[in-house]
N, C-alpha and C positions, 0 to 999 in steps of 0.2 A: 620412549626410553631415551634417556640422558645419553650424547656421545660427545665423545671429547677427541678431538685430533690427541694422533701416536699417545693413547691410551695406555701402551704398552711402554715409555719411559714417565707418565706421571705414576705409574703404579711401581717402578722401579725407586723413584726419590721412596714414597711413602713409604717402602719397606726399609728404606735407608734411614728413616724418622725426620727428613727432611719436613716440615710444615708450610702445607699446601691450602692459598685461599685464594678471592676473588675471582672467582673463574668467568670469565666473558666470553663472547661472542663479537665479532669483527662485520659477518657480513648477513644477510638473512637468512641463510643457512643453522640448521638447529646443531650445530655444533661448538662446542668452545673449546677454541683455539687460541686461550690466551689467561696466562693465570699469575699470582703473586706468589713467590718461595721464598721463605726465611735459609737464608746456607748456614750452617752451624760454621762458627769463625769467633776462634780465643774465648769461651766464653758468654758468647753473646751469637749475634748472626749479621748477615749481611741481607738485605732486603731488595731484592729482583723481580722486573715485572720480564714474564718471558709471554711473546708473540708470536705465535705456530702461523705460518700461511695457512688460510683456511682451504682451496683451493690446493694445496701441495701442502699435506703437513711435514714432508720428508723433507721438502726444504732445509736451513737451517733457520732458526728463530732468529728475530729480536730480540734483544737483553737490553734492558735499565737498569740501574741500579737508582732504589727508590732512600738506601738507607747503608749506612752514612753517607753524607754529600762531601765527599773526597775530592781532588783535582787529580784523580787519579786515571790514567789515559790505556783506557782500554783497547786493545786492537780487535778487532771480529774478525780479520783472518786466521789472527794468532790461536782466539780462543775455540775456532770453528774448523781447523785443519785439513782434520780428519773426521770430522760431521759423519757417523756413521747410525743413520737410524735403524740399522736392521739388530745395535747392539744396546741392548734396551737399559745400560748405563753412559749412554751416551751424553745423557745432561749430567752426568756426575761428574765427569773428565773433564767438561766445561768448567763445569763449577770448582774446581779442584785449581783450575788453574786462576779462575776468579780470586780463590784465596792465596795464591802464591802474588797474585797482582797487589795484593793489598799488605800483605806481608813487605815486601820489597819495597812499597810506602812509607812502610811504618818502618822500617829499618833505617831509610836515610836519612830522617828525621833524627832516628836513633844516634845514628852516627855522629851528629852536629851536637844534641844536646845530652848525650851518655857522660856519668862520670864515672870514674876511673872502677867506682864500686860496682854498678852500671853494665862495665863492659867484664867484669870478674865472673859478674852472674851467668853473663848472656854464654862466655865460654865454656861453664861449667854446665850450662843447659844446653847446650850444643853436645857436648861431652854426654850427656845423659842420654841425649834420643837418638846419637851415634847418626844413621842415616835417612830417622826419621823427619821430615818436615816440624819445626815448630813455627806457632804462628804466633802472632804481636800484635796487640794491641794497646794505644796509645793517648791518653788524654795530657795536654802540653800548650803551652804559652808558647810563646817567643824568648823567653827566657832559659825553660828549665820544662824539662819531664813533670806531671804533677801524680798522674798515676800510671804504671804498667800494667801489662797482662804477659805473662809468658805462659803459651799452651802447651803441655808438653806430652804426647802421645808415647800409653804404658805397652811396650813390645810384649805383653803379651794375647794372643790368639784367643779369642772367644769363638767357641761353634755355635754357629746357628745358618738357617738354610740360606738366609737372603742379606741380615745387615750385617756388615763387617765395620760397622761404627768403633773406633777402640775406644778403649778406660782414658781417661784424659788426667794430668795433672794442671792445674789453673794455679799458679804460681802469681799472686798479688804483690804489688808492693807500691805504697803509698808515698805521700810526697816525702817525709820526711827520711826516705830509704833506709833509717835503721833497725827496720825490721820487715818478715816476710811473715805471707798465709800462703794455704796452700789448702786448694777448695779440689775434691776426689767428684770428675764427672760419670757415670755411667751413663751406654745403653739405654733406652726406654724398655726393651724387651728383655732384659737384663734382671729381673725384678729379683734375685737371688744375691745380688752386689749393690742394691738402692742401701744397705746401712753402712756400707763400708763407707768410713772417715778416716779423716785425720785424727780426730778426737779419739780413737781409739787406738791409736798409738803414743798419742801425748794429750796429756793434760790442758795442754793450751795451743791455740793455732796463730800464735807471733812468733815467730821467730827472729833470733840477731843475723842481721846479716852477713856479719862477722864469720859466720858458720855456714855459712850458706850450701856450699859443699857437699860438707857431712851430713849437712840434714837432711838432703835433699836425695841422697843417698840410701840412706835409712829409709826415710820417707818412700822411695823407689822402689826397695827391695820389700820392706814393706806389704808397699801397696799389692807385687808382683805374686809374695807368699800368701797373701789372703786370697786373692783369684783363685790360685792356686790352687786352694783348700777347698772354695766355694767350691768350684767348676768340679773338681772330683769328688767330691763328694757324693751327688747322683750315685756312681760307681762303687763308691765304697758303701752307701746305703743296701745298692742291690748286695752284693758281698754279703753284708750283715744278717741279710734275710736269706740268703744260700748259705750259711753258715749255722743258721739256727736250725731249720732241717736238715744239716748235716748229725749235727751233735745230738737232734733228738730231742729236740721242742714239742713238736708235735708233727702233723699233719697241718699243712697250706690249707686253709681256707680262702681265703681273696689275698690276693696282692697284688697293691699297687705298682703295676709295670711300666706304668711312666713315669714318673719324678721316685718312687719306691718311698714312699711317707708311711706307706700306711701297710700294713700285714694284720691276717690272722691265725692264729694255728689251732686248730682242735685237736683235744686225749681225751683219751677216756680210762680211766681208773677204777681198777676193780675194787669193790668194797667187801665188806663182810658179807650183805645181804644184797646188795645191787650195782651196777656200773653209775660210777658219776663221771657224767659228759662237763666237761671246762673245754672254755672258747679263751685264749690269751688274745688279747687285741695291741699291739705294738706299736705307736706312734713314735716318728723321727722327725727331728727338727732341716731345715736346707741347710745348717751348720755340719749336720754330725759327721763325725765322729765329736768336735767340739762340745755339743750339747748331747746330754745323757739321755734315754731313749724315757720315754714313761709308756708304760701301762697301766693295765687291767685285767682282773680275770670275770670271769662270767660261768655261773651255771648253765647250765642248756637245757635244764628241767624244769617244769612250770612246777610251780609250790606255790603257797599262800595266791587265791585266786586266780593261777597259773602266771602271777609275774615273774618274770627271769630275777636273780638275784644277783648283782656285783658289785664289785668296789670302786671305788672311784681311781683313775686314772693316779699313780701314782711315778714321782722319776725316781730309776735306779741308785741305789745308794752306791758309793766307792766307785764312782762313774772318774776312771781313767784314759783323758784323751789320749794320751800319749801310748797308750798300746796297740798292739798289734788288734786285728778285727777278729782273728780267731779267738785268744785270750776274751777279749771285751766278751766275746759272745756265750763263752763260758761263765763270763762273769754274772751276763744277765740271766742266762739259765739257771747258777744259782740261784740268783736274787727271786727267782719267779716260784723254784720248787722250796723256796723256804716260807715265801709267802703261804704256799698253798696251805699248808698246815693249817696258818691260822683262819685260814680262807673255809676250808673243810667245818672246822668247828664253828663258825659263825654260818653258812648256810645250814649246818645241822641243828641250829638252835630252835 
């Protein structure tokens, strides 16, 4: 079996989506105490070989930095303090300050070749992340800045058990500085915010820098109110399906109790001559309320060779996001008992 010195902080980066390779070996010992991490930094990453005592992994490692080749002067007191291996983010603290070391680089650079447009931005994205760390990065001559990076971290909370990774803003801006992008990072375990863009609040991703400001602004709030809507969503999915057994859909058959996507409801309706069983099966998009629900209905009686008989998956008509989820849910109760009609008459054919 594969062992790895303090096993217990490589398994802390990974949950943190830190990217973890080269794992070695130091001494003859079947152990590897010594691996390569990519640090996520503006954008891009910073590239470390860290070296565990094989013999004391509690020690504190060795650190290189393999990528970028900076004249950047790290201290190993500074970065190792409080070296606390019994707190299994303890390489994270490290690396945390790795990226303040390299920020600080890239600032004083800043400072000598910023122009005046330059330093408009830099205060208005100071302005933006309030108390949050942004970080910089830098491609530049001796002359003149040629490209920025300002990263700028979106204050709000994502839940989840282990990574506290945030929404990133990646503010670009090219040599000719009269214009900005603005690239939207998520998460890797986030996969409910992978389409959130820029492009979906503007038509194009240049902006003047002129405005910088206000865009970035919008841009912000934004990006804040779509989270916003993703993340609750879950919540108001479940809601929608305690709402339909309220009012009288049917009887619960399966529902989905973890993400809440998916529901069924069984009735059964009395005929002239016999009960007809109908299954409604309810699919929800990780948008909704946004996206309008679709269905289907289904007999639950074997007919013609005992095949079940149903329709095809259809979305609700007069799907209003902006209502309340009681209302919506009236809405689509209609929508289902009007279909049934027509539904009745084509399984009686």
């Amino acid at each position: 079996m594969t062992e790895y010195a303090a096993s217990h902080l490589i398994v802390a980066l990974k949950e943190e989506e830190y990217k973890i390779s080269d794992f070695g070996k130091s001494t003859f010992l079947d152990i590897y105490d010594r691996f390569t991490v990519d640090i996520p930094y503006a954008n891009s990453y910073i590239k470390a070989r860290i070296m565990l005592n094989a013999t004391d992994p509690l020690l504190p490692p060795d650190l290189i930095i393999l990528y970028p080749i900076l004249d950047i002067q790290l201290d190993y007191i500074t970065l190792f303090r409080d070296w606390n291996p019994s707190d299994k983010k303890a390489f994270i603290k490290v690396f945390d300050r790795v990226k303040i070391k390299f920020t600080e680089f890239y600032l004083e650079i800043f400072s000598f070749l910023q122009t005046p447009s330059m330093t408009s931005v830099y205060k208005s994205c100071q302005q933006l992340s309030k108390d949050k760390p942004i970080e910089l990065l830098l491609s530049y001559d001796d002359q003149k800045i040629n490209d920025i990076i300002f990263s700028l971290p979106v204050p709000v909370t994502l839940a989840h058990e282990f990574c506290t990774r945030p929404v990133l803003c990646n503010i670009g801006i090219r040599n000719n500085y009269d214009k900005f992008s603005v690239e939207i990072s998520c998460p890797n375990w986030a996969s409910h915010l992978h389409g959130l863009s820029v492009g979906k609040f503007s038509q194009t991703n240049q902006f003047p820098i002129s405005k910088f400001e206000d865009i970035m602004r919008q841009i912000y709030n934004y990006v804040i109110k779509e989270i916003n809507s993703v993340y609750n969503s879950k919540d108001q999915r479940a809601i929608f399906f305690s709402e339909l057994y309220k009012i009288g859909l049917g009887v619960p058959l399966e529902v989905d109790t973890i993400d809440f996507l998916r529901a069924s409801f069984h009735i059964e309706i009395t005929g002239i001559l016999e009960i007809e069983i109908i299954n409604i099966v309810v699919i929800l998009e990780k948008d909704f309320p946004k996206s309008s629900p679709i269905y289907k209905l289904r007999s639950m009686k074997g007919i013609r060779f005992e095949e079940l008989r149903e329709k095809k998956y259809v979305k609700v008509r007069g799907w209003d996001q902006d209502l309340e989820i009681n209302p919506l849910a009236e809405h689509f109760k209609k929508i289902v008992n009007d279909e049934m009609k027509s539904f009745f008459t084509w399984i009686k054919s």
